[in-house]
C-alpha positions in Angstrom: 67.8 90.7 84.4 65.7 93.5 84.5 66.3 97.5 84.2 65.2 100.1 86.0 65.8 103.7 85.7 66.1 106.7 88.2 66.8 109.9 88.6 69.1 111.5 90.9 70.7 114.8 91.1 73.9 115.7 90.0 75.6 115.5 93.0 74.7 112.4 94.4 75.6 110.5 91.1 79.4 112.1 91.6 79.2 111.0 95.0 78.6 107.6 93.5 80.2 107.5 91.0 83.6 108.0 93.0 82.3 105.1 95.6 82.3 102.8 93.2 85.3 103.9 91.5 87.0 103.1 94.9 85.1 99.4 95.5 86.3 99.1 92.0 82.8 98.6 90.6 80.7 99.1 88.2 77.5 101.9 89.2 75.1 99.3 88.6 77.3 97.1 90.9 77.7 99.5 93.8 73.9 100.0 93.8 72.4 96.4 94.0 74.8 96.0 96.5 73.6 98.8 98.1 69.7 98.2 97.9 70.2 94.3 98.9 71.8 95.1 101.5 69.0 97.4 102.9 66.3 95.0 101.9 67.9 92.0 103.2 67.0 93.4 107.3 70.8 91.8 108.3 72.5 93.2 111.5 75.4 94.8 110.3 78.9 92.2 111.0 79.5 92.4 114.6 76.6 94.3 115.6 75.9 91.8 118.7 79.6 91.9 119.3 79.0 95.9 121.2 76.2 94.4 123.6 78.1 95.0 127.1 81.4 96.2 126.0 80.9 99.7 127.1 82.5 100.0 130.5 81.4 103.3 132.2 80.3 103.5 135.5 77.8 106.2 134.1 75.7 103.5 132.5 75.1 101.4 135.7 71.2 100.4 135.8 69.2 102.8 138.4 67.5 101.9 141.9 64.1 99.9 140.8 61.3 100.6 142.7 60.0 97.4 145.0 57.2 96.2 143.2 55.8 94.9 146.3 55.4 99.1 147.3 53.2 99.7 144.2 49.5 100.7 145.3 46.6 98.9 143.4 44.1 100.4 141.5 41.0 101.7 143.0 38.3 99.7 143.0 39.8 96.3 141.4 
């Protein structure tokens, strides 16, 4: 398996650090979990799950123009 090194400040590595003390992993754990899961391009789990369950009369779908109303270019 390969290595790779970075560097990070101090900060983030504590922030980290105590992440993957509470996943109970290891650092080098925590971050290929981390990276594969923002390489792999998945939806997160029940992202398709929210489409339509926001019930708000605020979000109803404006008046569409009629189409048949639109005026043609000039010239064509």
């Amino acid at each position: 398996m390969a290595q790779v090194t970075i560097y990070i400040d101090d900060d983030t590595l504590k922030k980290i650090e105590r992440s993957a003390r509470q996943h109970k992993d290891s650092i080098s754990s925590w971050v290929k979990k981390r990276l594969s899961g923002s390489l792999a391009g998945d939806w997160p789990a029940g992202y398709f799950d929210l489409f339509g369950s926001l019930r708000d009369e605020g979000f109803a779908r404006p008046q569409q123009p009629d189409p048949k109303a639109d005026r043609g270019r000039a010239g064509l």
